[in-house]
C-alpha positions in Angstrom: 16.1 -0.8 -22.1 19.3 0.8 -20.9 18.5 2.5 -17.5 21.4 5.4 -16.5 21.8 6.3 -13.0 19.1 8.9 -13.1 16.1 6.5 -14.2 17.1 4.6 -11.1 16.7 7.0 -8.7 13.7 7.9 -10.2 12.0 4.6 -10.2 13.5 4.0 -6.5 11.6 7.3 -5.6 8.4 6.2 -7.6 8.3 2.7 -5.7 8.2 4.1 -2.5 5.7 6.8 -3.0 4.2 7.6 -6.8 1.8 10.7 -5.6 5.1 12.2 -5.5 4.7 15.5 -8.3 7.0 16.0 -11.2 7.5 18.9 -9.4 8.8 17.0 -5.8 10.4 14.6 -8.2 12.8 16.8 -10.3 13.4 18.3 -6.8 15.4 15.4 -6.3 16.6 14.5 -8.9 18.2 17.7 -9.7 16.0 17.7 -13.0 13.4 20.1 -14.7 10.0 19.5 -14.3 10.0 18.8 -17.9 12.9 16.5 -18.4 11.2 14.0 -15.6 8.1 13.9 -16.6 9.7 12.9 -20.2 11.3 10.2 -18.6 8.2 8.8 -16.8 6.0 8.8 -20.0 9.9 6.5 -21.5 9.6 4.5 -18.6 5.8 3.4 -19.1 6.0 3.1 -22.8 9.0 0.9 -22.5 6.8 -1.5 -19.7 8.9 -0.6 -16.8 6.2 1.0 -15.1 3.3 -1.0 -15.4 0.4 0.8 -13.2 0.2 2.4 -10.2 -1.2 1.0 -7.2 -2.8 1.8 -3.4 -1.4 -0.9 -1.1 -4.4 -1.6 1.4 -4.0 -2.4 5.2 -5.8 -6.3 4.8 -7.1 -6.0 8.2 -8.5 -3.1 8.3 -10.7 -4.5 5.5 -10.9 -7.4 7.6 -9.2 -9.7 5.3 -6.0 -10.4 7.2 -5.4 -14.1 7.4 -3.2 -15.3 5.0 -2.7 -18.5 3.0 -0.2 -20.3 1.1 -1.4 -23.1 -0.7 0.8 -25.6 -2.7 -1.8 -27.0 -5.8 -0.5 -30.1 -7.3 -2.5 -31.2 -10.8 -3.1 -34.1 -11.9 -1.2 -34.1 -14.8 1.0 -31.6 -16.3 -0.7 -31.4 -20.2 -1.0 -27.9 -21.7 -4.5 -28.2 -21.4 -4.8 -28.7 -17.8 -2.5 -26.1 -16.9 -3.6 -23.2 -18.9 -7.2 -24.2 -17.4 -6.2 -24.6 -13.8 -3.8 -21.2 -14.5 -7.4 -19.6 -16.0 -10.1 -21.0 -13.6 -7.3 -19.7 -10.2 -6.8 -16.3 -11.8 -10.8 -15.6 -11.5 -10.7 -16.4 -7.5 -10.7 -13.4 -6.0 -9.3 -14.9 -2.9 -6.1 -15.7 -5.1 -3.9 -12.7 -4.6 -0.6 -14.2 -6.5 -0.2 -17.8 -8.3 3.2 -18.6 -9.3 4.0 -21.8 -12.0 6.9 -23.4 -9.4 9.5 -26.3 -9.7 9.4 -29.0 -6.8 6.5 -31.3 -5.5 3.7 -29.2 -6.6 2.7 -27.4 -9.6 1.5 -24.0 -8.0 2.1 -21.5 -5.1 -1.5 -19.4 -4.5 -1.1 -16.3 -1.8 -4.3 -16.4 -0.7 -6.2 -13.8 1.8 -9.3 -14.2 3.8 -11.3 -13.7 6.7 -10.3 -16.4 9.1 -10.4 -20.1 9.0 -13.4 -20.5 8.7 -14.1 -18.1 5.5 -10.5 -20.3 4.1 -12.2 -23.5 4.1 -15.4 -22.3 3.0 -12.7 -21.0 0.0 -10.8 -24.4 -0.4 -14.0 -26.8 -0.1 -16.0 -24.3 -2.4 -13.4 -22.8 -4.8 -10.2 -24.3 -4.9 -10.6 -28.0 -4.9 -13.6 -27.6 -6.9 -11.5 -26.6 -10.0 -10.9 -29.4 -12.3 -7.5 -31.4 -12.5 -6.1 -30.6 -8.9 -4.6 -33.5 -7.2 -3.8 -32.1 -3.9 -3.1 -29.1 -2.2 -1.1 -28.1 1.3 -2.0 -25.2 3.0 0.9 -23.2 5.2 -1.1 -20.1 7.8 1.3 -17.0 8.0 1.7 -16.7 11.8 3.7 -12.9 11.3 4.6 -10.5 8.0 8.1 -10.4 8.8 8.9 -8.6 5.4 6.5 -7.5 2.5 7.3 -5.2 -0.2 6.7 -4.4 -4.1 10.6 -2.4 -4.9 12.6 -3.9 -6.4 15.9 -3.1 -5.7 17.7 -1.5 -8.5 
């Protein structure tokens, strides 16, 4: 999809706050009400928008310690990928897992309690999965930069 200069700002404005009206939108924009609300509905039929979200504060829900954890399988056969890729999506733990190049096989964002609730999780959960070989854990010690927009 070819997106003009207008759809940008439009999606810019929608990744940084989309309870924004049609009506605050088209403000500015310099469009009608109308004629961004048509381009919306284009943008989410052609899969540009994908949902809507609520970021939530992690700590407040008391969930703010945060893990990245490199998985390396055991071997690297369909099968055991699309199972380990099946079995990690289900852990609600498991915020993101990205398929990565390098020494290990997968990058897991995970978020929990505190230590203790993250081994509970790795002795429990993730090494209990079938075909992992190893795993390395890194602790985020500060957020220095976390956002969903892209820039455009």
């Amino acid at each position: 999809m070819k997106l003009d200069v207008t759809d940008k700002q439009l999606l810019a404005e929608v990744q940084q706050d989309c309870k924004q009206t049609n009506k605050e939108l088209a403000l500015k924009l310099n469009l009608s009400v109308t004629a961004t609300y048509e381009r919306i509905k284009k943008l989410e039929r052609n899969g540009l928008i994908q949902k809507y979200v609520a970021l939530l504060d992690k700590k407040q829900l008391d969930l703010g310690f945060m893990v990245f954890c490199h998985v390396k399988l055991t071997q690297h056969s369909e099968k055991y990928i699309s199972e380990f890729e099946r079995e990690a999506t289900q852990l609600e733990e498991v915020l993101e897992c990205y398929h990565v190049s390098g020494e290990y096989d997968y990058l897991l964002k995970v978020v929990v309690k505190d230590m203790e609730h993250f081994r509970e999780f790795m002795i429990n959960k993730l090494t209990s999965l079938q075909h992992i070989g190893s795993t390395q854990s890194s602790f985020s010690i500060n957020e220095v930069k976390n956002t969903t927009a892209v820039r455009l």
